[in-house]
C-alpha positions as CSV (number, residue, x, y, z in Angstrom):
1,X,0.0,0.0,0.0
2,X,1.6,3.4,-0.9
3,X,1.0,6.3,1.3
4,X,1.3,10.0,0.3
5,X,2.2,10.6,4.1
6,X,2.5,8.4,7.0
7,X,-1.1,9.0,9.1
8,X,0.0,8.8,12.5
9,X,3.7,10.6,13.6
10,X,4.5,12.4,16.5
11,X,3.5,16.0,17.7
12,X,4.0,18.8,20.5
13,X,2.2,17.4,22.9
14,X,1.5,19.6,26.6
15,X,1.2,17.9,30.0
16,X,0.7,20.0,32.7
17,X,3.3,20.4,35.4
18,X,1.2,19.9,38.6
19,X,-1.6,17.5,40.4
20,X,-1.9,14.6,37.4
21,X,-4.6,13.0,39.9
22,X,-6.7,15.8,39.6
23,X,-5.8,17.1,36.6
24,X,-7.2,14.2,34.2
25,X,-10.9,13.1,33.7
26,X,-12.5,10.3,31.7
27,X,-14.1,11.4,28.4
28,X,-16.8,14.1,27.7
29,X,-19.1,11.5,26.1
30,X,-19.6,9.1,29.2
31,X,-22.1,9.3,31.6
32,X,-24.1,11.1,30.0
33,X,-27.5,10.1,32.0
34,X,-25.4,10.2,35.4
35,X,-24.9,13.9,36.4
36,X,-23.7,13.2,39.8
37,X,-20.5,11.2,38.6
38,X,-19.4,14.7,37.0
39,X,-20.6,16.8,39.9
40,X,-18.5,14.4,42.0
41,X,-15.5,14.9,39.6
42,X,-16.0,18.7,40.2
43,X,-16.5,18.1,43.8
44,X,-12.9,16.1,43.9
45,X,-11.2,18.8,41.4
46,X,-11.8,22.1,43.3
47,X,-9.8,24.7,42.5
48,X,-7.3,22.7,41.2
49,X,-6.0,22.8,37.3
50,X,-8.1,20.3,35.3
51,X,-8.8,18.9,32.4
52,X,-12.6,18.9,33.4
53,X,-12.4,22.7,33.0
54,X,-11.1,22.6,29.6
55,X,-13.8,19.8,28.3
56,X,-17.6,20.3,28.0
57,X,-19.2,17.0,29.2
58,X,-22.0,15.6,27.1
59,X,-24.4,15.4,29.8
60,X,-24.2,19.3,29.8
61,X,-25.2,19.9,26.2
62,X,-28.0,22.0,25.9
63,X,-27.7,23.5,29.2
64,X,-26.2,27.4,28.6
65,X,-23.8,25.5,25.7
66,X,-22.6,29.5,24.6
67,X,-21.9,29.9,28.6
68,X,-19.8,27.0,29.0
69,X,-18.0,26.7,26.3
70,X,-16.6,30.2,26.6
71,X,-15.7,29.5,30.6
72,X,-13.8,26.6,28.9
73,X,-11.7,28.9,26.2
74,X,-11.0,30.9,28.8
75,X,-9.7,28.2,31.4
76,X,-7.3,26.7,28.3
77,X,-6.2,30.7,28.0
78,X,-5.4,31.0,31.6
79,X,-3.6,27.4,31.5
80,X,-1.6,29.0,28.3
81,X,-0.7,31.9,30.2
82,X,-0.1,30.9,33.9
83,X,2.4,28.2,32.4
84,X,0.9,25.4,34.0
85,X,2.2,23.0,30.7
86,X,5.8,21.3,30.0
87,X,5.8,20.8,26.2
88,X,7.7,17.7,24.2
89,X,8.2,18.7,20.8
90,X,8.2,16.0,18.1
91,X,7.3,13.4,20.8
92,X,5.2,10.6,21.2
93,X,4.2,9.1,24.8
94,X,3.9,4.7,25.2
95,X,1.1,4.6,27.7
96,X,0.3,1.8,30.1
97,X,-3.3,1.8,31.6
98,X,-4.4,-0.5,34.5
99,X,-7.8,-0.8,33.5
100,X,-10.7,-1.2,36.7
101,X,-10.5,-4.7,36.1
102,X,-7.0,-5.1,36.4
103,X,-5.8,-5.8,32.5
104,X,-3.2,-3.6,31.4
105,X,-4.0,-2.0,27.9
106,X,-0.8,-0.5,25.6
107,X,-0.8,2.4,23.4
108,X,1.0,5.6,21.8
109,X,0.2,8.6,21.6
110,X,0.8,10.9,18.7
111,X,-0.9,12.7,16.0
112,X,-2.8,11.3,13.2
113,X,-2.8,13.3,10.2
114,X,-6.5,14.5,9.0
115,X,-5.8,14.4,5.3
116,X,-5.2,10.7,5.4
117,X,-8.6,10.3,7.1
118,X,-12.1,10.3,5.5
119,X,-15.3,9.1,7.4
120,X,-17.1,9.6,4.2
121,X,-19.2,6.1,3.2
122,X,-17.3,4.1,0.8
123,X,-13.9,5.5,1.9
124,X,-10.9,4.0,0.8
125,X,-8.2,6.3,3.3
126,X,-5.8,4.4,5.4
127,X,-7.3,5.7,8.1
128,X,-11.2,5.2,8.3
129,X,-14.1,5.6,10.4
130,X,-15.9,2.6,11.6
131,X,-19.2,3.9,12.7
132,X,-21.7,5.7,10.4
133,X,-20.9,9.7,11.3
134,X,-24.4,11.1,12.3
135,X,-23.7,14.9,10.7
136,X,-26.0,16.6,12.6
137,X,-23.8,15.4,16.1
138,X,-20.8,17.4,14.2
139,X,-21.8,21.1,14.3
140,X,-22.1,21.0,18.1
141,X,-18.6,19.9,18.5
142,X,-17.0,21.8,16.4
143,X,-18.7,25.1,18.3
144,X,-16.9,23.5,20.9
145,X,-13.2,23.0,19.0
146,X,-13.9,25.7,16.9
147,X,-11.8,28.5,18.9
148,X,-10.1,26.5,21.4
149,X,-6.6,26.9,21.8
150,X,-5.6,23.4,23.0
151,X,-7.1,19.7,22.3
152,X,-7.3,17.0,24.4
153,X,-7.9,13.8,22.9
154,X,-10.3,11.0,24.2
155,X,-10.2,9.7,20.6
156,X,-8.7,5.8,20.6
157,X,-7.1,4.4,17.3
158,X,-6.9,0.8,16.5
159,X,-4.0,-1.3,14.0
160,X,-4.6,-4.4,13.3
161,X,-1.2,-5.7,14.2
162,X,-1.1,-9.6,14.9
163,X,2.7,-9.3,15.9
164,X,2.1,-6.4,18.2
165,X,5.1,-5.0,16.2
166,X,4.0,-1.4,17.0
167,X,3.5,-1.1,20.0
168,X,4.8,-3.9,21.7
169,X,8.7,-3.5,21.1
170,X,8.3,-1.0,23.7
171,X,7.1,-3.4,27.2
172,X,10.4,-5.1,27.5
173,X,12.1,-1.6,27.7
174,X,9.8,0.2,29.3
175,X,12.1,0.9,32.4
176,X,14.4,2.9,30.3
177,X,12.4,5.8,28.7
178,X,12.0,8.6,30.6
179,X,8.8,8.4,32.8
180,X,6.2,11.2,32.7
181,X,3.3,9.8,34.6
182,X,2.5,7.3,36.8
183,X,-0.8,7.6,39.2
184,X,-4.0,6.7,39.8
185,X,-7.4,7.9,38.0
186,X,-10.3,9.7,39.7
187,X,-13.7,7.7,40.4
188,X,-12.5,4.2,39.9
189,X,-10.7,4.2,36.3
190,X,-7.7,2.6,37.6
191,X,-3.9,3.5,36.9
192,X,-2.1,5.0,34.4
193,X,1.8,5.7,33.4
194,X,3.3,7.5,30.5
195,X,6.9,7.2,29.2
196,X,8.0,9.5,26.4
197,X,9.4,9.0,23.0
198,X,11.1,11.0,21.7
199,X,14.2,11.1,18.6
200,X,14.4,7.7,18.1
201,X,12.3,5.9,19.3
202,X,9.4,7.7,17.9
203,X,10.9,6.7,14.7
204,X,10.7,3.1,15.3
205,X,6.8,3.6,15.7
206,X,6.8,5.3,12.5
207,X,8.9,2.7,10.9
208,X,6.9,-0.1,12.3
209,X,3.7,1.8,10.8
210,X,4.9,1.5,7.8
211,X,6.1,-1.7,7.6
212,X,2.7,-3.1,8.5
213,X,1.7,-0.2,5.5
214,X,3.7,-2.0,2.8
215,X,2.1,-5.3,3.8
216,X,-1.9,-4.1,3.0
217,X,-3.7,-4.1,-0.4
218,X,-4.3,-0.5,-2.0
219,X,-7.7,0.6,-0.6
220,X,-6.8,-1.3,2.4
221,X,-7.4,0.4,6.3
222,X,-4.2,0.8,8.3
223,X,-5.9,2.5,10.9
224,X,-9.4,2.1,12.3
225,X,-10.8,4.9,15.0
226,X,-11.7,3.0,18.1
227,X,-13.3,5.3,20.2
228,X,-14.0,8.8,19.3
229,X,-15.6,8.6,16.1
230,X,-17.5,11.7,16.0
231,X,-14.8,13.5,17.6
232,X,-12.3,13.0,14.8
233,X,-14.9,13.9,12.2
234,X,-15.0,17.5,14.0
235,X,-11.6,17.2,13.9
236,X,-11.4,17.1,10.5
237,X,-14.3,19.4,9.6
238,X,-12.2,22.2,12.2
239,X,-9.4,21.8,9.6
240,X,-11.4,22.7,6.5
241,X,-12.9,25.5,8.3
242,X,-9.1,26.9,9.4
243,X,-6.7,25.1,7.4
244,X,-3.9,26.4,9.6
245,X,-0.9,23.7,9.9
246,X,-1.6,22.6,13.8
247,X,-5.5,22.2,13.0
248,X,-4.1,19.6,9.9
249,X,-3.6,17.0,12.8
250,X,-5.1,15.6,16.3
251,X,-3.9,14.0,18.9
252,X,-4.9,10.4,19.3
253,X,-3.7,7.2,21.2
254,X,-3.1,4.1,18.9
255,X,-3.7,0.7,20.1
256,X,-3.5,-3.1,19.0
257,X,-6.7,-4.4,18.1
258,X,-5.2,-7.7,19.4
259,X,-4.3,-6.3,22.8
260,X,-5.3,-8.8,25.5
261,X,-7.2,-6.2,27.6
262,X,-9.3,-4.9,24.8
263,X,-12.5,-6.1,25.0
264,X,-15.6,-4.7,22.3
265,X,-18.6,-3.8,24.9
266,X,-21.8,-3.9,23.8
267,X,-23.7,0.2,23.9
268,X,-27.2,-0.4,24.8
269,X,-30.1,1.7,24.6
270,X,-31.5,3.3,27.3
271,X,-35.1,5.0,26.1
272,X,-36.6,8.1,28.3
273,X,-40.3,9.4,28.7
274,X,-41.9,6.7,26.9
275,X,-44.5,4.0,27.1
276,X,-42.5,1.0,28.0
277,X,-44.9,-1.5,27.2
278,X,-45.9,0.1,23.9
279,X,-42.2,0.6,22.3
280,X,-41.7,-3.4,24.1
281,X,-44.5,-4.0,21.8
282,X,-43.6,-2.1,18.4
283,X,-40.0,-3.8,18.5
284,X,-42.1,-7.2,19.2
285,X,-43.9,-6.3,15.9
286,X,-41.0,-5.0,13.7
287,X,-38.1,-6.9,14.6
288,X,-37.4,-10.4,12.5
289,X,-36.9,-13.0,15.2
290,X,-33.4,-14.1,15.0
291,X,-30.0,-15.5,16.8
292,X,-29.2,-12.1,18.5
293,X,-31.1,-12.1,21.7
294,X,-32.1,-8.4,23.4
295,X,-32.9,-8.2,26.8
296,X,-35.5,-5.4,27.5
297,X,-36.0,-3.8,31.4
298,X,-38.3,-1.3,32.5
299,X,-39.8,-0.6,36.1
300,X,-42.8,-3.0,35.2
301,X,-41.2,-6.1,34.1
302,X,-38.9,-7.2,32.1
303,X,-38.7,-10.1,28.8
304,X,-36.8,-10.9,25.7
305,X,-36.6,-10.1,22.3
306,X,-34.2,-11.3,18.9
307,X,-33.2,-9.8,15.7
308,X,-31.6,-11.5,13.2
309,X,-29.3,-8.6,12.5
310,X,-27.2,-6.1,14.7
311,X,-29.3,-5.1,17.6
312,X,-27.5,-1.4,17.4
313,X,-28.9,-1.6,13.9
314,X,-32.4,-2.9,13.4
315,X,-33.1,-2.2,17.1
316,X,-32.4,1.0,16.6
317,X,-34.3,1.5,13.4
318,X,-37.2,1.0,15.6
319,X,-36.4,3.5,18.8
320,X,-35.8,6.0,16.5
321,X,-39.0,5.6,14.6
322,X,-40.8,5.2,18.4
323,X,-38.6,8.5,19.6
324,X,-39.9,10.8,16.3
325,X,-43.2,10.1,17.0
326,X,-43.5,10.4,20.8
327,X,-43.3,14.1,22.1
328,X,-40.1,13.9,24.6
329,X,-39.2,10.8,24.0
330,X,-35.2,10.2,23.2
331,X,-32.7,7.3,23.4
332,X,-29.5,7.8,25.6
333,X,-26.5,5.1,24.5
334,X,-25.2,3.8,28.0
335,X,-22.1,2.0,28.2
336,X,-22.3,-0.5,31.0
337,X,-24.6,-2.9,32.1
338,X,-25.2,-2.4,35.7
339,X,-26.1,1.5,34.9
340,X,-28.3,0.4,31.7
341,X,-30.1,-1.6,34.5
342,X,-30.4,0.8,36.8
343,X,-31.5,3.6,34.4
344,X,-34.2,0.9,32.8
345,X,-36.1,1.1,36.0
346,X,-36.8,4.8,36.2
347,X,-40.3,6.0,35.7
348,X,-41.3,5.9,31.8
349,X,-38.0,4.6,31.0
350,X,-36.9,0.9,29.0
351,X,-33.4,-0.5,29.0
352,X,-32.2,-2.7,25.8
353,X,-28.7,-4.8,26.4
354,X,-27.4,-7.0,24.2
355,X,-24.3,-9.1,23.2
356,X,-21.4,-7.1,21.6
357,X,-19.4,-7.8,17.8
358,X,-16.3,-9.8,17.6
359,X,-13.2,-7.6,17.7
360,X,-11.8,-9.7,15.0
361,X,-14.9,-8.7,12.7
362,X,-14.2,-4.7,12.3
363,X,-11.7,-4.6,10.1
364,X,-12.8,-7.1,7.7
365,X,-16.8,-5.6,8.1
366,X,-15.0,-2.0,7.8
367,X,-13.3,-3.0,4.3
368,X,-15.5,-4.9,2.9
369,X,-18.7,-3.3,3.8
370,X,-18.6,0.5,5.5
371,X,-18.9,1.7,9.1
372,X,-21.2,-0.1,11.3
373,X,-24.2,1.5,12.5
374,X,-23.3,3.8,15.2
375,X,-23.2,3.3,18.8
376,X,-21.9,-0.5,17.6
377,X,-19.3,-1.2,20.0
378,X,-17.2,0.1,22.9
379,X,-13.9,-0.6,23.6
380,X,-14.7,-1.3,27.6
381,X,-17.2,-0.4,29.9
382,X,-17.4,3.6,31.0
383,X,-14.6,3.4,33.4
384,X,-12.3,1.8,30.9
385,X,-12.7,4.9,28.4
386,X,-9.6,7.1,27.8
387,X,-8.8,9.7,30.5
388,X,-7.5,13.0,29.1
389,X,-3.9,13.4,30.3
390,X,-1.9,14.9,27.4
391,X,-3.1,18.2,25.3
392,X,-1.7,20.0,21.8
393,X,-1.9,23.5,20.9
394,X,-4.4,23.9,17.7
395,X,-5.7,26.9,15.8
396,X,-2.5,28.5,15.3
């Protein structure tokens, strides 16, 4: 496979100088039917430096969006100013993370290169989207990256690197690259330890890239985006707006797809201010029965259904027909199955869980047929998501 330019090379990435504990927080797009996990993360932050200041959670949106967004431009200013980053030019980081159930999952951090992305349908870029991109999600994103100063990135890539080549020439010498990080997460998410590359060995992730590059078909997908979809897509749709050379990249951590520790999780639906019993009913009537069984719970009962395609496909063909015609009605995606429980037994509210795809099948699905439906997979439950530790400067 020839490249015009390698997708995914180091960058100038920030890391602030101070409280790491504090400072990092798990992705803006978790939680987002739990408010009192982030008002405990504020609670826990304080007055400290954060990276909750400088994100606008999901489960916010809508609420003063104009309001918040400017409070966080102006906490990534004051950040900018007050000095509170050490910066590692041309750098990439090798990240451990001790996930909450005690796996360890690898990755590097760098930048991938948004002209050698396209999450267009029928793509053929080395790196490609794996989930439909829902367009009208983008526009309130980008008001988001649209003037900031800094990114932080909770945006997961994924290779599909049998011989852990990448990534993995790194565990045995871990011990001698310069550590940068090394403490616990807030609210449960485990450990996590940074070590930087920088000179050469950032190079030999570059030329590992590109060996597994050389091995791959023309049209084939180097890299797949993990987590993050919709995130990289604003990305990219930031760079057209202000083609300036920082907004040409974003930061991104790259994993294996055969890592040990990462597991696809299942996204289940979560449906709010409806008739349980009648959307229980309409999927009765719509879906095909099949070999992919969907549990439903609400506060009145609870059954099973089956489909005899992807649940987060034709299941969700039929919330959002049952959402558009039921004034206040909407779906929340819930990532965990203890909270998709819980939530399922509020008042005028249905939970759907389900089995989750075979990591093995993305790529091959991905190339051969498009992005999945959205809200497929997840690459762990809520707790496993990426924390935001490492920023990059951007419109300049």
């Amino acid at each position: 496979m020839e490249l015009r330019n390698l997708p995914f090379v180091p960058a100038d990435i920030l890391l602030p100088r101070g409280d790491f504990e504090k400072w990092a927080c798990v992705a803006c797009d978790q939680f987002t039917s739990e408010p009192e996990y982030w008002l405990e993360a504020e609670r826990f932050v304080g007055d400290a430096p954060s990276a909750l200041k400088c994100i606008l959670p999901e489960v916010w949106l809508g609420k003063d969006d104009d309001k918040r967004i400017a409070a966080v431009n102006a906490e990534m200013e004051k950040y900018l100013r007050d000095g509170i980053f050490a910066e590692y030019p041309g750098s990439m980081i090798y990240v451990e993370r001790t996930l909450p159930d005690g796996g360890v999952r690898r990755g590097v951090v760098g930048a991938v290169d948004l002209e050698e992305y396209d999450f267009s349908a029928g793509s053929r870029s080395p790196v490609r989207a794996t989930e439909a991109t829902v367009l009208s999600r983008i526009p309130p994103r980008v008001a988001i990256r649209r003037d900031a100063p800094i990114e932080l990135p909770h945006i997961m890539l994924l290779a599909d690197d049998p011989a852990d080549s990448v990534i993995g020439q790194f565990e045995a010498e871990k011990e001698k690259l310069p550590l940068l990080y090394d403490f616990d997460l807030m609210q449960g998410g485990g450990h996590i330890s940074g070590r930087l590359l920088d000179g050469e060995a950032a190079g030999r992730v570059v030329r590992a890239l590109s060996a597994l590059a050389e091995k791959l078909p023309d049209g084939g997908i180097l890299i797949a985006v993990g987590d993050g979809n919709h995130s990289l897509a604003t990305a990219k749709e930031c760079c057209r707006l202000n083609p300036v050379p920082r907004n040409r990249y974003a930061i991104a951590e790259l994993v294996n797809l055969h890592d040990p520790s990462l597991v696809f999780e299942p996204i289940y639906r979560v449906v709010f201010n409806c008739d349980p019993a009648a959307l229980v009913a309409k999927a009765e009537k719509e879906l095909s029965p099949g070999k992919n069984a969907i549990e439903w719970r609400s506060a009145s009962g609870e059954g099973r259904l089956s489909t005899g395609g992807l649940p987060a496909d034709t299941l969700q063909r039929v919330i959002d027909d049952y959402v558009a015609a039921t004034p206040g009605a909407y779906c929340d995606y819930v990532h965990g199955e203890e909270s998709a429980r819980s939530l399922g037994k509020g008042a005028g509210a249905v939970a759907f869980l389900f089995d989750g795809m075979d990591k093995n099948e993305l790529f091959p699905y991905v190339q051969n047929v498009g992005p999945l439906p959205r809200k497929t997979f997840s690459m762990g439950e809520a707790k496993s998501k990426r924390y935001y530790v490492e920023a990059r400067r951007i419109n300049a």
